[in-house]
Backbone as JSON, one array per atom type, in Angstrom:
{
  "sequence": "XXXXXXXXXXXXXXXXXXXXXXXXXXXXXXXXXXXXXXXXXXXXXXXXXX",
  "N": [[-100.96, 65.98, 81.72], [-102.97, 65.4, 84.01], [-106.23, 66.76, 85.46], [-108.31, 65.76, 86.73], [-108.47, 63.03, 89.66], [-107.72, 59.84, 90.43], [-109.76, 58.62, 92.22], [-111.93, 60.08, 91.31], [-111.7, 59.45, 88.51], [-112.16, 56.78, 88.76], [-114.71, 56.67, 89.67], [-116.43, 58.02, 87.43], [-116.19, 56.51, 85.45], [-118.03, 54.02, 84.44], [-119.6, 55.56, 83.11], [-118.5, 55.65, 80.54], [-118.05, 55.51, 77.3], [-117.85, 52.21, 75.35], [-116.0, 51.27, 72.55], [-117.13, 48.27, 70.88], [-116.06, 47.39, 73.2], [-113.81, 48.31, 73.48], [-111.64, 51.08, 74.45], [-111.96, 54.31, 72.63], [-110.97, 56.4, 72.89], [-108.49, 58.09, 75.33], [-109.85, 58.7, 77.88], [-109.21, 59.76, 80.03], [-108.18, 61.91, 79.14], [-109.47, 63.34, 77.73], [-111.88, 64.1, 79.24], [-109.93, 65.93, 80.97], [-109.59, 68.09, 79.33], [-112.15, 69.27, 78.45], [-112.73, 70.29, 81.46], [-110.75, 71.64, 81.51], [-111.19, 73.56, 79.7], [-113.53, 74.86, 80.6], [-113.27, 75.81, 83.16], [-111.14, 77.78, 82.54], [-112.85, 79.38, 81.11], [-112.73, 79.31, 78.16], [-112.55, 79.06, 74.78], [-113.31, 76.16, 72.2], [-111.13, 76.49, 70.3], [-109.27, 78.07, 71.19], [-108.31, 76.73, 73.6], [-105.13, 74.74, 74.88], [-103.05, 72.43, 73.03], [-102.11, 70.56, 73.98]],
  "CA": [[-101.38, 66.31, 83.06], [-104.79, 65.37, 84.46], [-107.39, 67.66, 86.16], [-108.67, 64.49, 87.65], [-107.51, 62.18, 90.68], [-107.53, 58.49, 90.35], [-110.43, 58.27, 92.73], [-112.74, 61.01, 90.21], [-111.93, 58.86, 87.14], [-113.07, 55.47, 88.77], [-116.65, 57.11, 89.49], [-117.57, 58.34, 86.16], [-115.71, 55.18, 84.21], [-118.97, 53.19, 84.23], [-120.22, 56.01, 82.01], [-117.74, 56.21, 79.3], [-118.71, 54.04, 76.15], [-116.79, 51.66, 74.67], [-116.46, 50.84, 70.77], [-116.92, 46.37, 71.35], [-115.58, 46.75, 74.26], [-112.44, 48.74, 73.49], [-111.62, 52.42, 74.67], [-111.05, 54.69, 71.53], [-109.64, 57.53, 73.12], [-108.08, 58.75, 76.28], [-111.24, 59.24, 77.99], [-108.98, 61.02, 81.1], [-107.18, 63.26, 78.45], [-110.89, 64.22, 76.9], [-112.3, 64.78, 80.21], [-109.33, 67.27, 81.78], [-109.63, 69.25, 78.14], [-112.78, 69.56, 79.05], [-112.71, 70.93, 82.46], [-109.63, 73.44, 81.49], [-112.21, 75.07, 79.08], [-114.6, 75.06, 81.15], [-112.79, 76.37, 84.25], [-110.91, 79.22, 82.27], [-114.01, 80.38, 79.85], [-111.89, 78.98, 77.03], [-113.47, 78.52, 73.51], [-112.14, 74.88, 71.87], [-109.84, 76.71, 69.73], [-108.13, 78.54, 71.99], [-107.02, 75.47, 74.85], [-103.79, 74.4, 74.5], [-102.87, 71.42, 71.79], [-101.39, 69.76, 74.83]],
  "C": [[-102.89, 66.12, 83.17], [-105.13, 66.24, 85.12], [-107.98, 66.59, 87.01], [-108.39, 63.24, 88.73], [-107.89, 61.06, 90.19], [-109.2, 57.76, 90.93], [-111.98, 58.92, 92.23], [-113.07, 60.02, 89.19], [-112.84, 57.75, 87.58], [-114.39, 55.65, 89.17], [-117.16, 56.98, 88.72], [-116.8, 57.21, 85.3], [-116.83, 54.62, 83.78], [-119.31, 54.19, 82.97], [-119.56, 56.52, 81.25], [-118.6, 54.93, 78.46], [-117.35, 53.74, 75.36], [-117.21, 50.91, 73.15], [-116.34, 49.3, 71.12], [-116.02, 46.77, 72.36], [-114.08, 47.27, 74.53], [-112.21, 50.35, 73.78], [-110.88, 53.04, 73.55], [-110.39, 55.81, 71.97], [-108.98, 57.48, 74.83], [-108.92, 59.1, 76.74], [-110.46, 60.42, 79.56], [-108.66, 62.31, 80.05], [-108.06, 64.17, 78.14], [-111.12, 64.7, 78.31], [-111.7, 66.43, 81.09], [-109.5, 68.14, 80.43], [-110.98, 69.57, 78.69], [-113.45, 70.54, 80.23], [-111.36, 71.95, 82.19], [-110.29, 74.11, 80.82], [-113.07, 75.51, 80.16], [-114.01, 76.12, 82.32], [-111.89, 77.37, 83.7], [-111.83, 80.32, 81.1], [-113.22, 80.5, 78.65], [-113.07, 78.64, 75.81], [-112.4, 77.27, 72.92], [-110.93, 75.2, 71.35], [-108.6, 77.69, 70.15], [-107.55, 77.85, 73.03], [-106.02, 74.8, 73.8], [-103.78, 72.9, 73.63], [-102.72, 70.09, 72.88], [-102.63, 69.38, 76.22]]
}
């Protein structure tokens, strides 16, 4: 599940980095982990695996 719309991601895309040119992770999947800590005052090891 994303935290992010379609029209969010293609904003900040320019500023992801890419290894040559290739995306190594899930840069939506990192971003909504991200914003669910953030938005429930979560520490890393307590958000969900998922």
């Amino acid at each position: 599940m994303s935290l992010l719309s379609e029209s969010q991601m293609e904003r900040i895309e320019p500023f992801f980095s890419l290894a040559h040119r290739v995306p190594c992770v899930d840069d939506r999947r990192v971003l909504s982990g991200i914003v669910y800590v953030i938005r429930n005052g979560l520490q890393w090891k307590d958000a969900p695996k998922a």
